[in-house]
C-alpha positions in Angstrom: -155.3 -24.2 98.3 -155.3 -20.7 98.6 -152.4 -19.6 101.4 -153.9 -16.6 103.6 -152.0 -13.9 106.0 -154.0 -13.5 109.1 -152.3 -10.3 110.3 -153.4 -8.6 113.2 -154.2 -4.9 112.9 -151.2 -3.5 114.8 -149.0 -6.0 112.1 -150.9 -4.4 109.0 -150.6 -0.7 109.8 -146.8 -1.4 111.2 -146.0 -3.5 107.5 -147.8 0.0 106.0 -145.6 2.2 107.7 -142.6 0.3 106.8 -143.3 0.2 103.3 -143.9 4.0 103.4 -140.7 4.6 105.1 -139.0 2.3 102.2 -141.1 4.3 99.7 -140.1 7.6 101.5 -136.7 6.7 101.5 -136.5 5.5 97.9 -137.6 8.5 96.4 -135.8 10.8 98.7 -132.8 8.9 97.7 -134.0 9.1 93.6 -134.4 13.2 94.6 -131.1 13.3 96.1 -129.3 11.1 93.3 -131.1 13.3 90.6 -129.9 16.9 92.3 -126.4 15.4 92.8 -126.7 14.4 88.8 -127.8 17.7 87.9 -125.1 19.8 89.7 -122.1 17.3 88.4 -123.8 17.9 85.2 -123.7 21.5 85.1 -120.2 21.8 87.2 -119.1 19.3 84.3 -120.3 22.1 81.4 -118.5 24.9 83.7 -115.5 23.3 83.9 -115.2 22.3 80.1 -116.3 25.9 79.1 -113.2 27.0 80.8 -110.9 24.3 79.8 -112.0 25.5 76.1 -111.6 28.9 76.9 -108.2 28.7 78.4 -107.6 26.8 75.7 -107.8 29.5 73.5 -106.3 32.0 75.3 -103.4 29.7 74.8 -103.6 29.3 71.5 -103.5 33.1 70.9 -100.4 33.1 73.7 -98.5 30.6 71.3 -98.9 32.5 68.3 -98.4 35.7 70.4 -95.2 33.9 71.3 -94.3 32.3 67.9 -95.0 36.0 66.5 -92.6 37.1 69.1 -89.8 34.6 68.2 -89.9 35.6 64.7 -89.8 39.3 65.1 -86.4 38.8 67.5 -85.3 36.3 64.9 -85.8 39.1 62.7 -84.2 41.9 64.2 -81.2 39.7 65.1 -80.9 38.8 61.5 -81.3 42.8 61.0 -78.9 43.6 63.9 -76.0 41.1 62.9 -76.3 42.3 59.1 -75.5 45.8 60.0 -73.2 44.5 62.6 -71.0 43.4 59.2 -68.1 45.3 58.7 -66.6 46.1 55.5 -62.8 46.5 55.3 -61.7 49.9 54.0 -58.8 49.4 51.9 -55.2 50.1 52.7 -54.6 52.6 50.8 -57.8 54.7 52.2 -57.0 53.8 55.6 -53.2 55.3 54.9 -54.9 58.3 53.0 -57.0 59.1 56.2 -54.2 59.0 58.8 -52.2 61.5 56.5 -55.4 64.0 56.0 -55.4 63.4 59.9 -51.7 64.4 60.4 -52.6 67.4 58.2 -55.8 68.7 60.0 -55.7 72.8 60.5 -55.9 72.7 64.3 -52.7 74.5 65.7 -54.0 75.8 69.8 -57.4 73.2 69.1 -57.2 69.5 69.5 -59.1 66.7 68.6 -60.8 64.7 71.7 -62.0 61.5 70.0 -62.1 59.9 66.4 -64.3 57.1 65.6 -64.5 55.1 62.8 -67.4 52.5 61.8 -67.3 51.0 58.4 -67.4 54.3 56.1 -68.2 57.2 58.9 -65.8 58.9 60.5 -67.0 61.0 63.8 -64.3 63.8 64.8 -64.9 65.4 68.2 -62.5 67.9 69.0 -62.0 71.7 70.2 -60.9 74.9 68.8 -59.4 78.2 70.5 -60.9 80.6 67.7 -63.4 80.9 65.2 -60.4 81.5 62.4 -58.9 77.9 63.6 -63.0 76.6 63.1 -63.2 77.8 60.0 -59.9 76.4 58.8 -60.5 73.1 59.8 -64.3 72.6 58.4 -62.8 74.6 55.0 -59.9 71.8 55.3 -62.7 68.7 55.6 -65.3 69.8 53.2 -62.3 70.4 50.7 -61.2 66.5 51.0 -61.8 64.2 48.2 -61.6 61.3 50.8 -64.8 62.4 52.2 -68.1 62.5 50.2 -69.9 64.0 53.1 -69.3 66.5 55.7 -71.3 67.1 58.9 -71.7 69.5 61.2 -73.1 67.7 64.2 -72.8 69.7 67.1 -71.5 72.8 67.6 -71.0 74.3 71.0 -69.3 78.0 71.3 -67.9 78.5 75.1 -65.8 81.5 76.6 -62.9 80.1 75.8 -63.2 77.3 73.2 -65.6 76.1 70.6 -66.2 72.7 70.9 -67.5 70.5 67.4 -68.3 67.3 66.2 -68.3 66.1 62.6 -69.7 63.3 61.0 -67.6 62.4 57.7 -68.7 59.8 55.5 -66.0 58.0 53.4 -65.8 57.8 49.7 -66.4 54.4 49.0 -64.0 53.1 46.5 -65.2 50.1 44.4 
């Protein structure tokens, strides 16, 4: 027994219309689901192309920075090894504060002494170019001091200021 549909013609073209509409809407729903998939897709790639990019720029910020530590490690290492003092021996430090006591300077004066490790810096001041002479005579002549320097030298109307570096003769 065969089962037949007697539709009337306003049921037939309304079931058509439906099932277009269902077709319509299907495949404007694929469309929509396929555009959607596309531009996750690509959004995806854009957003892992600049996670991979940022991660190399901070890579190269790491080793920038690692390069960085190791160059302040360094010049601390640098810095605290010249910071090392070496004791000058009693004797010298005696010898130095007698030469001192002996210096040529009689209407001159000295303004500052510094000493760090073997240098000596003199800054002082001198009425005349006799007294000057006297007193750089009176250093370079010193066996204490293996070297003498001029360092500055400033003549004025009624002084003549100096500075002189002396290095100390480093006994072993």
């Amino acid at each position: 027994m065969k089962k037949d549909i007697n539709l009337l013609p306003w049921r037939l073209q309304q079931r058509r219309r439906q099932v277009k509409a269902l077709v319509t809407k299907c495949v404007a729903g694929a469309v929509l689901c396929t555009v959607i998939s596309v531009g996750l897709y690509r959004a995806a790639e854009q957003y892992a192309k600049q996670a991979e990019k940022l991660q190399h720029e901070y890579v190269a910020l790491q080793r920038e920075l690692q390069l960085t530590q190791q160059h302040i490690q360094q010049i601390r290492h640098h810095q605290r090894h010249d910071q090392e003092t070496q004791a000058i021996t009693k004797e010298t430090f005696f010898l130095l504060l007698n030469q001192l006591a002996e210096l040529p300077l009689t209407q001159g004066e000295l303004s500052a002494l510094a000493l760090s490790e073997h240098h000596l810096t003199l800054t002082g001041q001198s009425v005349s170019q006799e007294e000057f002479d006297r007193l750089n005579h009176f250093l370079t002549e010193q066996a204490l001091f293996s070297e003498v320097k001029l360092t500055e030298f400033k003549p004025q109307a009624q002084e003549m200021r100096f500075q002189f570096d002396l290095k100390l003769q480093v006994t072993p």
